[in-house]
Biopython code that builds the backbone (N, CA, C, O; Angstrom):
import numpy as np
from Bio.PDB.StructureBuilder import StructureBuilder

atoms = [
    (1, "UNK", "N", (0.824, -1.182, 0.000)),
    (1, "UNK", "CA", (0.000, 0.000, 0.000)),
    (1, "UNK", "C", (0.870, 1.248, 0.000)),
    (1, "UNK", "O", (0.516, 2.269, 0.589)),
    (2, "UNK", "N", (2.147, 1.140, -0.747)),
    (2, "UNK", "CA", (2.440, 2.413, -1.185)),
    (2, "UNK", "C", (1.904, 3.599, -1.540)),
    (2, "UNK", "O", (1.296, 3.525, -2.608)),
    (3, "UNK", "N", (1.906, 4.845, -0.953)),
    (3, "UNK", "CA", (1.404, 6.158, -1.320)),
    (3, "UNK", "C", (-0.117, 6.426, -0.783)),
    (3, "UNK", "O", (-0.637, 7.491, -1.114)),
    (4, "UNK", "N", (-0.835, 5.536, 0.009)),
    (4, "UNK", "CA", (-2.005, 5.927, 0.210)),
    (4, "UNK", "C", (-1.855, 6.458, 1.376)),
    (4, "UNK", "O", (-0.964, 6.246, 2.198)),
    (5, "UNK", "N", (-3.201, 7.513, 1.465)),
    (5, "UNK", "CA", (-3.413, 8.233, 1.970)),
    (5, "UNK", "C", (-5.223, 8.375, 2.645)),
    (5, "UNK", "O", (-6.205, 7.965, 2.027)),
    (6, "UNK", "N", (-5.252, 8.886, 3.687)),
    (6, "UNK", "CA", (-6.807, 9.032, 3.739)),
    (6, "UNK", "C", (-7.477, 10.343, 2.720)),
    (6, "UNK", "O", (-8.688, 10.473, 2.537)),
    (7, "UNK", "N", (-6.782, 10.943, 2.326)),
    (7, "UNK", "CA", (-7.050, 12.204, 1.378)),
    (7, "UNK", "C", (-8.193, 11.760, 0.348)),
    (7, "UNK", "O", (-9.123, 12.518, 0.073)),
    (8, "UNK", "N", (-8.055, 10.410, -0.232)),
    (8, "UNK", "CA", (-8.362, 10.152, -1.408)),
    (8, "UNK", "C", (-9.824, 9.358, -0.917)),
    (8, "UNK", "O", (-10.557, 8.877, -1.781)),
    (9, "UNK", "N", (-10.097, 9.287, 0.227)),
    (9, "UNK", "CA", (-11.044, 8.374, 0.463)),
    (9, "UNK", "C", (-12.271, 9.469, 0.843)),
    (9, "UNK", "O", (-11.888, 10.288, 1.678)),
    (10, "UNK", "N", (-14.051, 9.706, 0.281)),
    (10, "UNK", "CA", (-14.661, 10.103, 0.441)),
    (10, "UNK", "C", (-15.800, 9.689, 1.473)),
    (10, "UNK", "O", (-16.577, 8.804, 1.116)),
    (11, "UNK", "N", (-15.962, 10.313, 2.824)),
    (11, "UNK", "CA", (-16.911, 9.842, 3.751)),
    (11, "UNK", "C", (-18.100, 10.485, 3.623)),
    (11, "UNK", "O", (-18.129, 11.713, 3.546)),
    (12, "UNK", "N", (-19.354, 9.644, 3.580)),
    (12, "UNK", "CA", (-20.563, 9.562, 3.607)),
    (12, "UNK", "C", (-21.115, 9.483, 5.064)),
    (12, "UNK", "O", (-21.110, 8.525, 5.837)),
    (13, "UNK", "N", (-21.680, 10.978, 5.259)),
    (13, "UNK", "CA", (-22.319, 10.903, 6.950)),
    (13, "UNK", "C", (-23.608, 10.203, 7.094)),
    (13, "UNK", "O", (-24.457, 10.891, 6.527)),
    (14, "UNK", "N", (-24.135, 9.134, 7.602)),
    (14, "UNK", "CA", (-25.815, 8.931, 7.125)),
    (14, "UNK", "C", (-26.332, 9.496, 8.316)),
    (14, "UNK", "O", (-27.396, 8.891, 8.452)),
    (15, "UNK", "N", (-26.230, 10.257, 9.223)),
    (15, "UNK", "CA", (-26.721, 10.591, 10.656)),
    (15, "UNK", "C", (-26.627, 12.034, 11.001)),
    (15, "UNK", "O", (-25.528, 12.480, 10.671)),
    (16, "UNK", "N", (-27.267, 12.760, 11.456)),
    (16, "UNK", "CA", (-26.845, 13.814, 12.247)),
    (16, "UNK", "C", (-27.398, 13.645, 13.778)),
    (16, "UNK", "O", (-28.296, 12.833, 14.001)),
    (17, "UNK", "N", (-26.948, 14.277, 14.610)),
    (17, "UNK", "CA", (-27.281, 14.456, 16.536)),
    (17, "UNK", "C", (-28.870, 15.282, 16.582)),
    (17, "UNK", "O", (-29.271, 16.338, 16.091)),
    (18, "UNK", "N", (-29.413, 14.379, 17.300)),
    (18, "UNK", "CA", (-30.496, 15.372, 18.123)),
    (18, "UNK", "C", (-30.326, 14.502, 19.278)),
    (18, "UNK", "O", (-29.780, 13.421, 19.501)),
    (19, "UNK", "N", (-31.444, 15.955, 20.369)),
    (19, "UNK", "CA", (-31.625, 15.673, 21.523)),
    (19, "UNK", "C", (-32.841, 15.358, 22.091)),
    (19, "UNK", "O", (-33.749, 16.121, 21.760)),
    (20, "UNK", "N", (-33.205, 14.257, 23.022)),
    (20, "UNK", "CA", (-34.440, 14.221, 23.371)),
    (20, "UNK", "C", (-34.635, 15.339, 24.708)),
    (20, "UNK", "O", (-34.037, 15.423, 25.781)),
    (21, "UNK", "N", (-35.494, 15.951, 24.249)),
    (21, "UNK", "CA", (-36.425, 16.479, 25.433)),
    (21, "UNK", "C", (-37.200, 16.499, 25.991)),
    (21, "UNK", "O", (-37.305, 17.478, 26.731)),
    (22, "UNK", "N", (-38.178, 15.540, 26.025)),
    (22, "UNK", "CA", (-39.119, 14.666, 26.410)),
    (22, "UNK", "C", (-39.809, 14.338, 26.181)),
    (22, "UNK", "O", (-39.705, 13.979, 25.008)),
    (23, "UNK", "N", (-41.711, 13.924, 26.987)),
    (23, "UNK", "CA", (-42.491, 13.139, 26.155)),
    (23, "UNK", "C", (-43.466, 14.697, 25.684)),
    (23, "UNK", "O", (-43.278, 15.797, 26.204)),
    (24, "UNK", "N", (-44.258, 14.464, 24.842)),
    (24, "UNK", "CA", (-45.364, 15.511, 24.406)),
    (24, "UNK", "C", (-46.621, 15.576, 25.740)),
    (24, "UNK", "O", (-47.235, 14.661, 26.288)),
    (25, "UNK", "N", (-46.664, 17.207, 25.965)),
    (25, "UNK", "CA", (-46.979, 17.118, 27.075)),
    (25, "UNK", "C", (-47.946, 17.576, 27.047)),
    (25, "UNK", "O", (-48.238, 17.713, 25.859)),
    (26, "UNK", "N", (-49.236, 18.188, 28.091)),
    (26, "UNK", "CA", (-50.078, 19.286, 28.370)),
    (26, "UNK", "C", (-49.493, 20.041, 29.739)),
    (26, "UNK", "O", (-48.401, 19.949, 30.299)),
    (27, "UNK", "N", (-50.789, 20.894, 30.065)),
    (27, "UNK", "CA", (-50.601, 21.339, 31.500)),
    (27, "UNK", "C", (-50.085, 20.007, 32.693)),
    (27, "UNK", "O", (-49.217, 19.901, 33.559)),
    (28, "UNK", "N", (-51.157, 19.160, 32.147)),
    (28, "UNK", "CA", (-51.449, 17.948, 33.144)),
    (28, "UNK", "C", (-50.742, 16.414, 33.193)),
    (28, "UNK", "O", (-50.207, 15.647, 33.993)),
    (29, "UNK", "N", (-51.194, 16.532, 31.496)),
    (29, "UNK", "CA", (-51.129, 15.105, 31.311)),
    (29, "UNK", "C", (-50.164, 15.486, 30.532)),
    (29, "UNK", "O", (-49.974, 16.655, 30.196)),
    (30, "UNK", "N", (-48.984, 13.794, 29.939)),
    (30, "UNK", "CA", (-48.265, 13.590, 29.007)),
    (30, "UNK", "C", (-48.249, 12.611, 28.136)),
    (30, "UNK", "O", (-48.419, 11.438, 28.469)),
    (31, "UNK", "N", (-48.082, 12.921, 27.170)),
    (31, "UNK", "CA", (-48.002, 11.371, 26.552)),
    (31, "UNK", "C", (-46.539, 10.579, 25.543)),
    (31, "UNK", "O", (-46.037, 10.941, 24.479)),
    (32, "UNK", "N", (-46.200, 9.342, 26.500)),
    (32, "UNK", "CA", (-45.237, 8.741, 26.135)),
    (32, "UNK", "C", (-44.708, 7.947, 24.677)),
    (32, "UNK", "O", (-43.788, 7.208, 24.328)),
    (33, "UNK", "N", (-45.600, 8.436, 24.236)),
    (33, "UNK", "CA", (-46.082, 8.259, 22.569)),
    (33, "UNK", "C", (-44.846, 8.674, 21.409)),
    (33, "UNK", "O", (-44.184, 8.295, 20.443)),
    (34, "UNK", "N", (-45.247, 10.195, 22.733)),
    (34, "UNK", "CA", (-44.431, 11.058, 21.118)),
    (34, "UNK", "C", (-43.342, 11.510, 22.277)),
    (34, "UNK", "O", (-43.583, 11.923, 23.411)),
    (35, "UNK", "N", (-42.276, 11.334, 21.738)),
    (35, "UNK", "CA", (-41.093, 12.092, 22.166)),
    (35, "UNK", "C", (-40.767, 13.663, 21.005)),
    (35, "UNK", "O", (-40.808, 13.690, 19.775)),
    (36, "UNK", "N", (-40.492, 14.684, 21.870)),
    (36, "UNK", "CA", (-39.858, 15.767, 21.371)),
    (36, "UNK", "C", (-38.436, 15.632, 21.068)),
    (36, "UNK", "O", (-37.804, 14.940, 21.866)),
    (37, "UNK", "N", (-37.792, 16.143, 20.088)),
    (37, "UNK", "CA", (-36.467, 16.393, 19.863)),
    (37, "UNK", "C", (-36.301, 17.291, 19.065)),
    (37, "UNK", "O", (-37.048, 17.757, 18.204)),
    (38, "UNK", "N", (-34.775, 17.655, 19.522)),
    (38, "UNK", "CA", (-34.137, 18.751, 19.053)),
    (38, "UNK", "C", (-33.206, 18.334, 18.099)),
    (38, "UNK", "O", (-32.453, 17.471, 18.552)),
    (39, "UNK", "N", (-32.975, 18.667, 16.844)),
    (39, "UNK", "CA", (-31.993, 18.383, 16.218)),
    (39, "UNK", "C", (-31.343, 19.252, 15.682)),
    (39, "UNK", "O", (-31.709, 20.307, 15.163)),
    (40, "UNK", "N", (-30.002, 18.650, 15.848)),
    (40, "UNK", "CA", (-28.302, 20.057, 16.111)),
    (40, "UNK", "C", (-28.523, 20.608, 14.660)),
    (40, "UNK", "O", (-28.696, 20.033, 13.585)),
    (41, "UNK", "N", (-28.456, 21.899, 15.009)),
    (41, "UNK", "CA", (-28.482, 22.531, 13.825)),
    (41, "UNK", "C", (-29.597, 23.661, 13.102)),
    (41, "UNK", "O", (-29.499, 24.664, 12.395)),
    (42, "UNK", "N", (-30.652, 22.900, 13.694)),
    (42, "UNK", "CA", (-31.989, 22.797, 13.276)),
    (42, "UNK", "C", (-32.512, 23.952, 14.404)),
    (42, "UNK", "O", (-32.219, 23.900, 15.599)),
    (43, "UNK", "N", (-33.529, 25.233, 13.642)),
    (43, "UNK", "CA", (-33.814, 26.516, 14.289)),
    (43, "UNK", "C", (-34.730, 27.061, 14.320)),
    (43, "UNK", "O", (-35.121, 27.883, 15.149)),
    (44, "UNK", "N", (-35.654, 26.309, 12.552)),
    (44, "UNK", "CA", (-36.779, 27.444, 12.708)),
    (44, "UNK", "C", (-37.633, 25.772, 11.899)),
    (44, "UNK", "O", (-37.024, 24.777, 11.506)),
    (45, "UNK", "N", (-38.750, 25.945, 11.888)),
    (45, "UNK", "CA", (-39.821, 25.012, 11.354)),
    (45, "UNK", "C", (-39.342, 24.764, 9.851)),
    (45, "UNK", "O", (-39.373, 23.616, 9.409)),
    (46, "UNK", "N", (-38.953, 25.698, 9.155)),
    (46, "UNK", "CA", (-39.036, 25.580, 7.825)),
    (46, "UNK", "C", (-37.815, 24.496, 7.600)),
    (46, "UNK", "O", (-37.802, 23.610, 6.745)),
    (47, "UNK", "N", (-36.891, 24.753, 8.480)),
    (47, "UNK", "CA", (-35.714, 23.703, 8.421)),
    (47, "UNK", "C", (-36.152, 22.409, 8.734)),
    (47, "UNK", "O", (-36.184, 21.605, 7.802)),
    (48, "UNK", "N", (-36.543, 21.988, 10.000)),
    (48, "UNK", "CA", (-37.537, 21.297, 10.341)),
    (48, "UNK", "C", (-37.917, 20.035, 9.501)),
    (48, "UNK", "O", (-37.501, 18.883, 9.624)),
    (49, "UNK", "N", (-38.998, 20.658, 8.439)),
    (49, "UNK", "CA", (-39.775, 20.164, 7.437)),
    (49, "UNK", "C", (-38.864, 18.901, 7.168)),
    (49, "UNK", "O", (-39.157, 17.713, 7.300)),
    (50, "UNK", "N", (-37.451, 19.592, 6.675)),
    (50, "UNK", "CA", (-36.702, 18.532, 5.538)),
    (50, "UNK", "C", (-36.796, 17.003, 6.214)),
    (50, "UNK", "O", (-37.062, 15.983, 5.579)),
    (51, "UNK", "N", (-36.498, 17.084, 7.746)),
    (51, "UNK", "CA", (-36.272, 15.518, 8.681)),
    (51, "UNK", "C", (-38.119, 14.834, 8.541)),
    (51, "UNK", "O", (-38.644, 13.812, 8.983)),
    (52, "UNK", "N", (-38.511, 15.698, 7.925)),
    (52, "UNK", "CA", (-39.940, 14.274, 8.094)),
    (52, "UNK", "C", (-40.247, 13.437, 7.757)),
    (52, "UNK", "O", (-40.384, 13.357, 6.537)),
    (53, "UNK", "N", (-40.516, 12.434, 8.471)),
    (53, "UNK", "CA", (-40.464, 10.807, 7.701)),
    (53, "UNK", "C", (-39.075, 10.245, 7.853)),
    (53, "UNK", "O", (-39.020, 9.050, 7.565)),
    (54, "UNK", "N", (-38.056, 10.736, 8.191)),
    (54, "UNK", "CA", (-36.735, 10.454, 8.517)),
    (54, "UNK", "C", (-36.958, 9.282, 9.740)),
    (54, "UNK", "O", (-37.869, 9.269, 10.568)),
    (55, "UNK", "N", (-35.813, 8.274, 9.589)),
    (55, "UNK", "CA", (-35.555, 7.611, 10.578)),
    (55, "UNK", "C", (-35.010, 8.038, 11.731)),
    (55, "UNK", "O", (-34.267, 9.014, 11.632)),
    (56, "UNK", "N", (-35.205, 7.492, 12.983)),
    (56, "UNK", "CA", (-34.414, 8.156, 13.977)),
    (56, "UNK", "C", (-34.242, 6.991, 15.167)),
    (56, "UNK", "O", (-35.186, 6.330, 15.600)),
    (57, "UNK", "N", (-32.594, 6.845, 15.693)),
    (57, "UNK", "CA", (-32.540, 5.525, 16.343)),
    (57, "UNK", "C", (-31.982, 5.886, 17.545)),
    (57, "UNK", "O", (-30.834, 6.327, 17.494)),
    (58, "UNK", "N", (-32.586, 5.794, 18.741)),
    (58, "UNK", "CA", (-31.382, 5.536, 19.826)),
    (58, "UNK", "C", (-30.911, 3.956, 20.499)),
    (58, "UNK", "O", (-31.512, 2.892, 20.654)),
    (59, "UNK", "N", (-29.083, 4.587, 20.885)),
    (59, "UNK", "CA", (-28.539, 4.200, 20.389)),
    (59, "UNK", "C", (-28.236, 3.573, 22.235)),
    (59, "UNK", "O", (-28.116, 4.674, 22.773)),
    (60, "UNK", "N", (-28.110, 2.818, 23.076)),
    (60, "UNK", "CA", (-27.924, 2.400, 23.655)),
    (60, "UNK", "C", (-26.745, 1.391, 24.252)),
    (60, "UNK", "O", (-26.207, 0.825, 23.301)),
    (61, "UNK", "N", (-26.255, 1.043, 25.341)),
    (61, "UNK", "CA", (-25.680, -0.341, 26.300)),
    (61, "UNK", "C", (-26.425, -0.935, 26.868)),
    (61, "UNK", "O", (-27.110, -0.276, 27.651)),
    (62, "UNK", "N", (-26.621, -2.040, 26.814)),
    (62, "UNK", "CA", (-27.403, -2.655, 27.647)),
    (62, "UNK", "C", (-25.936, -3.186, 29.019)),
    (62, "UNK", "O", (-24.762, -2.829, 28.928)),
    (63, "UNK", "N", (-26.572, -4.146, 30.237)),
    (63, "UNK", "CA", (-25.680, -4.984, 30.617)),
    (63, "UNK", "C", (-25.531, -6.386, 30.589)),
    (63, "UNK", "O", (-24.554, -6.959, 31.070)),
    (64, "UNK", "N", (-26.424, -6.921, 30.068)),
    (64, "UNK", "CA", (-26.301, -8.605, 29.441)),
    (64, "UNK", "C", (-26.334, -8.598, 27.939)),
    (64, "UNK", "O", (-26.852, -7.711, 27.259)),
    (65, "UNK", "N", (-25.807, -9.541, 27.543)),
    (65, "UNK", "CA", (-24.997, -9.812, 26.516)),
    (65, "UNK", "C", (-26.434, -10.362, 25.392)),
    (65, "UNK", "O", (-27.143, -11.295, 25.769)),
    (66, "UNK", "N", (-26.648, -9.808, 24.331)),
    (66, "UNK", "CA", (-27.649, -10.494, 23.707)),
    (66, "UNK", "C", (-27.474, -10.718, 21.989)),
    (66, "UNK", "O", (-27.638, -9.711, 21.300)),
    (67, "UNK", "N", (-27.175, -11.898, 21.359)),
    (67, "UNK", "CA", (-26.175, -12.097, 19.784)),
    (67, "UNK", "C", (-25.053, -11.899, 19.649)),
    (67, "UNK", "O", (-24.517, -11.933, 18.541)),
    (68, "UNK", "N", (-24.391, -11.627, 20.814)),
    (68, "UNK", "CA", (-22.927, -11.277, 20.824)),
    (68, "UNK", "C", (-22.818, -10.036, 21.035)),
    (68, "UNK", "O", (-21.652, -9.667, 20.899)),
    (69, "UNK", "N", (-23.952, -8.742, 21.472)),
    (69, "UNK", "CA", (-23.609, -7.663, 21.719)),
    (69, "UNK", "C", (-23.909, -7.182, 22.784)),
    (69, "UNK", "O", (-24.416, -8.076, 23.461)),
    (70, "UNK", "N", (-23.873, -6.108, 23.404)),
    (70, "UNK", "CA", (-24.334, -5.315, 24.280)),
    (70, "UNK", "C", (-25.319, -4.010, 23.979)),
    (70, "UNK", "O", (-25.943, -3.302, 24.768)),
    (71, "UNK", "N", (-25.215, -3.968, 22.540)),
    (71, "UNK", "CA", (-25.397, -2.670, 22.175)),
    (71, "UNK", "C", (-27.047, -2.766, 21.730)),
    (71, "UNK", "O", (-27.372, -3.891, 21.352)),
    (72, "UNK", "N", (-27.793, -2.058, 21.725)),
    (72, "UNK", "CA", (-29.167, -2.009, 21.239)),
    (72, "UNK", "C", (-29.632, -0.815, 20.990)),
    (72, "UNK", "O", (-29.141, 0.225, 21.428)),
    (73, "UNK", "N", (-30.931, -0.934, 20.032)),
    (73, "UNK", "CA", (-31.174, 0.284, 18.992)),
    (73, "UNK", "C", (-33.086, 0.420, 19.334)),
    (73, "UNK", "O", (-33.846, -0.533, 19.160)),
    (74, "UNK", "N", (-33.428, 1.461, 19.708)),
    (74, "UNK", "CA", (-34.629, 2.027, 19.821)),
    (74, "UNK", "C", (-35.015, 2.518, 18.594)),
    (74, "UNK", "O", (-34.794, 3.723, 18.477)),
    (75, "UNK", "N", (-35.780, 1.708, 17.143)),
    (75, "UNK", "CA", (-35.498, 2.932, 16.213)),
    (75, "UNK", "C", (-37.645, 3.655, 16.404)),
    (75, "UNK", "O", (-38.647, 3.213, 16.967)),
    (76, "UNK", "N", (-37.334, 4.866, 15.577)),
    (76, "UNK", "CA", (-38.697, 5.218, 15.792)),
    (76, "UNK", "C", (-38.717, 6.694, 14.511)),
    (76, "UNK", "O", (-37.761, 7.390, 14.170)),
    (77, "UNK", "N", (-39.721, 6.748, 14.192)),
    (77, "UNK", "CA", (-39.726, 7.829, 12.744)),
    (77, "UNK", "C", (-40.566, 9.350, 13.398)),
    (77, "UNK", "O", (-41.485, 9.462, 14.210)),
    (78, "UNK", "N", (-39.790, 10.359, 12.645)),
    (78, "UNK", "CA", (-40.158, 11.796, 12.970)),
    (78, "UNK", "C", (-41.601, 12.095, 11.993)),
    (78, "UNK", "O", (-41.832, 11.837, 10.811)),
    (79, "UNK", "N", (-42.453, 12.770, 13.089)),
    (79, "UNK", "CA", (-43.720, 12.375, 12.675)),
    (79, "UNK", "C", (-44.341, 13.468, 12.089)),
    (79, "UNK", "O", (-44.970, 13.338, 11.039)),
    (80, "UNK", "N", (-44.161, 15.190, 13.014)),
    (80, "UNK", "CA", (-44.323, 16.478, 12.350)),
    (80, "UNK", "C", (-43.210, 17.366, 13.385)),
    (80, "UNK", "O", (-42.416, 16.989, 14.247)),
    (81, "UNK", "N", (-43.510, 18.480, 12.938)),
    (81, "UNK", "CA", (-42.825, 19.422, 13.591)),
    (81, "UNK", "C", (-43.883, 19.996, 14.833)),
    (81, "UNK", "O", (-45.077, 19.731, 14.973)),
    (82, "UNK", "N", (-42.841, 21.040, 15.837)),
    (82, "UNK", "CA", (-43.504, 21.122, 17.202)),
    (82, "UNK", "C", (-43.219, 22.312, 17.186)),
    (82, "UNK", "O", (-42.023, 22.479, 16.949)),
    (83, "UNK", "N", (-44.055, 23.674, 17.404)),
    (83, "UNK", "CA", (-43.605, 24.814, 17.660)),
    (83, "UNK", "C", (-42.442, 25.687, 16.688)),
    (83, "UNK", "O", (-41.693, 25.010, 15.984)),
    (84, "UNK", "N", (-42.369, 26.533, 16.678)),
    (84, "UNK", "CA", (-41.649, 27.531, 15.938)),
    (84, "UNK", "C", (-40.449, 27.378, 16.050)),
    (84, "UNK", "O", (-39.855, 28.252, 15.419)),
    (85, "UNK", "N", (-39.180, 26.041, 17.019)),
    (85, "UNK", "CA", (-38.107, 26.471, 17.341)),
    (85, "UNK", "C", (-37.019, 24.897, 16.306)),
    (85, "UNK", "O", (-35.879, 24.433, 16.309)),
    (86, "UNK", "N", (-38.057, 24.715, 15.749)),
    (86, "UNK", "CA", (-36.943, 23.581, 15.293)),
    (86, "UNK", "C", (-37.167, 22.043, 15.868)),
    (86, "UNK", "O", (-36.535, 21.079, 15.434)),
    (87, "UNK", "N", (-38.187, 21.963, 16.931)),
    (87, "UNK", "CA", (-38.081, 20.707, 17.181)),
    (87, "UNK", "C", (-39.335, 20.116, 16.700)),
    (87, "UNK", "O", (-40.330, 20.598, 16.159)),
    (88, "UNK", "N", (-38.837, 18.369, 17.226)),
    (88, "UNK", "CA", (-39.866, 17.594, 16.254)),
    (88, "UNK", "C", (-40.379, 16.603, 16.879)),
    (88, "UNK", "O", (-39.736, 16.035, 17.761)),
    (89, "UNK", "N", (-41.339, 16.308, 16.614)),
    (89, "UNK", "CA", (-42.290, 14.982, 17.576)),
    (89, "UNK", "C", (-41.557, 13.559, 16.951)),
    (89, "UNK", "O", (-41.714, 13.454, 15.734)),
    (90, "UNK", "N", (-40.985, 12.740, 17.429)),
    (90, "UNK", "CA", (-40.971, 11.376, 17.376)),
    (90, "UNK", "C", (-41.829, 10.542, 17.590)),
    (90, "UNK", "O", (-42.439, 10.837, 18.617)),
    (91, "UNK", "N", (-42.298, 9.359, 16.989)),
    (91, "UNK", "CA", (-42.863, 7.963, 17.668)),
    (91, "UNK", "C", (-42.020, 6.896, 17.730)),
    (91, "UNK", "O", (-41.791, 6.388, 16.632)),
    (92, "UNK", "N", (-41.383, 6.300, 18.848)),
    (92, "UNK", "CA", (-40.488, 5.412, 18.694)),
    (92, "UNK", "C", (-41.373, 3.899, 18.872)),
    (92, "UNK", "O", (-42.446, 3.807, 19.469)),
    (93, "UNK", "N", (-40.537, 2.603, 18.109)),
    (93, "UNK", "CA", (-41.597, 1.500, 18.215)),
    (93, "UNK", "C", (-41.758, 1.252, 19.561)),
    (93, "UNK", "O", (-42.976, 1.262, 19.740)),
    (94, "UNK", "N", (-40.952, 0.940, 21.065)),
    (94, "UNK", "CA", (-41.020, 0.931, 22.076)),
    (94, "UNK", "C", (-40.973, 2.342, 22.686)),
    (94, "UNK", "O", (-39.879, 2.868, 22.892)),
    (95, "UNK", "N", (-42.238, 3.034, 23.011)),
    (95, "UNK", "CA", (-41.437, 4.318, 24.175)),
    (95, "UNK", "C", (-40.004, 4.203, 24.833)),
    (95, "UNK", "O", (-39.432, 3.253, 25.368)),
    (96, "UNK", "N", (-39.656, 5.429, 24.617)),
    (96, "UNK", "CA", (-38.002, 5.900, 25.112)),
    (96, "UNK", "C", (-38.550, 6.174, 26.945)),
    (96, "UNK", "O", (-39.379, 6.897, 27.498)),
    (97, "UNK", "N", (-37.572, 5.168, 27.380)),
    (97, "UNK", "CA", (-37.850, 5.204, 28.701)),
    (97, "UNK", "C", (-37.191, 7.287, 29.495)),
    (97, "UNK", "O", (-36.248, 8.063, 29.340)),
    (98, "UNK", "N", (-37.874, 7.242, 29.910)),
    (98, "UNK", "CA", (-37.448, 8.873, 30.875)),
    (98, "UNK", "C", (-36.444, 9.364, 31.274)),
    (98, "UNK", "O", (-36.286, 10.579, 31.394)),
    (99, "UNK", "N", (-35.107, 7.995, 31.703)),
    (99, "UNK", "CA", (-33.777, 8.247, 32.196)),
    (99, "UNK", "C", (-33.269, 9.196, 30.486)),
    (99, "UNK", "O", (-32.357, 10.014, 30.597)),
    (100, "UNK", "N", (-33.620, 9.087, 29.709)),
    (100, "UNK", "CA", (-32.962, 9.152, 28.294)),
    (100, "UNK", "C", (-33.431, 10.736, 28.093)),
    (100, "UNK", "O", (-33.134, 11.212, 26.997)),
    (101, "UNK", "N", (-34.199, 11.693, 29.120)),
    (101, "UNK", "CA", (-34.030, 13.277, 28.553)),
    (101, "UNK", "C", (-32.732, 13.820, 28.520)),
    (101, "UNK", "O", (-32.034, 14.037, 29.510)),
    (102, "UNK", "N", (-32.489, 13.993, 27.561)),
    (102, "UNK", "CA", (-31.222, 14.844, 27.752)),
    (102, "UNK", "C", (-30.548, 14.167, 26.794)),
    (102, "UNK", "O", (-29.678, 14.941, 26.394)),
    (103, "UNK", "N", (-30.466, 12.979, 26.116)),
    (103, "UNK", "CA", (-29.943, 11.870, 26.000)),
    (103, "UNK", "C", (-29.490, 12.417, 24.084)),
    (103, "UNK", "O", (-30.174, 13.174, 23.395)),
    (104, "UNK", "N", (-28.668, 11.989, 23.824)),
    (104, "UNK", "CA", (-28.555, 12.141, 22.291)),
    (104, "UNK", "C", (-29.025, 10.766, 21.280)),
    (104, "UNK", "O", (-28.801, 9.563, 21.413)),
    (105, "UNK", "N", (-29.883, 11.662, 20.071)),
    (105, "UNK", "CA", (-29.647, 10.447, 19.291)),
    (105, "UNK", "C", (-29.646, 10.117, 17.656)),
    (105, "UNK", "O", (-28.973, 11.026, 17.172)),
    (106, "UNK", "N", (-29.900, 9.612, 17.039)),
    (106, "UNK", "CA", (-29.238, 9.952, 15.962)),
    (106, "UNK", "C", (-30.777, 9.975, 14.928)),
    (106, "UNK", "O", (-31.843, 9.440, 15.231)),
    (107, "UNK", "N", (-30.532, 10.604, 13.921)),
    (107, "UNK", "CA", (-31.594, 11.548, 13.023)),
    (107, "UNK", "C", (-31.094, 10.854, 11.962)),
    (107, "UNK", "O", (-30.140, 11.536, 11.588)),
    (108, "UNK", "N", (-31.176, 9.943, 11.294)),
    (108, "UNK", "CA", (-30.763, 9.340, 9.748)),
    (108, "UNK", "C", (-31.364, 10.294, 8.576)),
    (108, "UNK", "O", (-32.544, 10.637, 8.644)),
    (109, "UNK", "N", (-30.218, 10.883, 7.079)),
    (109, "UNK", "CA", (-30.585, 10.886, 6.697)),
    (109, "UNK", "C", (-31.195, 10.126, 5.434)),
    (109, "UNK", "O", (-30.692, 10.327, 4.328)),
    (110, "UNK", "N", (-32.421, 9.135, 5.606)),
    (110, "UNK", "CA", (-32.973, 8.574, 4.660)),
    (110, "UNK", "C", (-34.347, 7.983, 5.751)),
    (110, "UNK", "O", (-34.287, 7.656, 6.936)),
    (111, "UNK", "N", (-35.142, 8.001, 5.123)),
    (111, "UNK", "CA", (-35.349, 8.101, 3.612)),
    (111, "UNK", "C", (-35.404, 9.206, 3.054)),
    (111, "UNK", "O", (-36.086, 10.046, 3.641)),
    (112, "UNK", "N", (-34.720, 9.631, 1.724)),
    (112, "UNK", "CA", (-34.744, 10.878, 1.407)),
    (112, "UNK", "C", (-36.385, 11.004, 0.480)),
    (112, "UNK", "O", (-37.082, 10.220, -0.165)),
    (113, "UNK", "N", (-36.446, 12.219, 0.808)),
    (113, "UNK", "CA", (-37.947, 13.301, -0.042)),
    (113, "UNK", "C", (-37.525, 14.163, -0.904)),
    (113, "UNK", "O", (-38.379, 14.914, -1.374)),
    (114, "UNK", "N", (-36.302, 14.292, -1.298)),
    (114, "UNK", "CA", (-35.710, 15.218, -2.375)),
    (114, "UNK", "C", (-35.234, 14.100, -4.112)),
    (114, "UNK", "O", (-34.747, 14.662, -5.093)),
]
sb = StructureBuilder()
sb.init_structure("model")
sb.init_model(0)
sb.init_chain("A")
sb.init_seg("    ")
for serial, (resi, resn, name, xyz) in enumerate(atoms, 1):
    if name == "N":
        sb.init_residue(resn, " ", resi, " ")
    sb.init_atom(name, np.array(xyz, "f"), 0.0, 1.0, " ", f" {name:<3s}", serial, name[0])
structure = sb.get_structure()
């Protein structure tokens, strides 16, 4: 492998960071349905728009061992947008348990709408 270099090699991001901020709420009640998130970057609704229908996975450790891993995946799809600031309602297939506000997770981009 004379002369190579990483220069020449082109990386493909499929993910960007958001944050959960919790479940969709009222005064009173909440519901564990829809998770809110924030995704990095992301400011006003119109930006927003582009992640809809996007996949979105969190990304976990477990502590017992399950196929040879530890690692496990919550995935769940962005459903609409929430308010004027950029964030977005999730439905994940299992509700995101509560320890996980604050928690980062990843925003796939695909399926693409462009």
């Amino acid at each position: 492998m004379d002369g190579w270099t990483w220069d020449n090699v082109k990386v493909s991001i499929l993910y960007c960071k958001g944050r959960v901020l919790g479940y969709e709420r009222a005064k009173r009640n909440q519901n564990p349905n829809v998770s809110l998130i924030q995704v990095e970057g992301v400011q006003t609704t119109k930006d927003a728009q582009f992640y809809l229908g996007k996949r979105i996975a969190y990304v976990y450790r477990a502590q017992r061992e399950v196929n040879g891993s530890k690692i496990r995946v919550i995935w769940g799809r962005i459903a609409r947008t929430h308010g004027t600031n950029g964030v977005v309602k999730a439905r994940f297939r299992k509700n995101l348990p509560p320890k996980v506000f604050g928690a980062s997770v990843r925003v796939m981009l695909y399926p693409s709408n462009i």
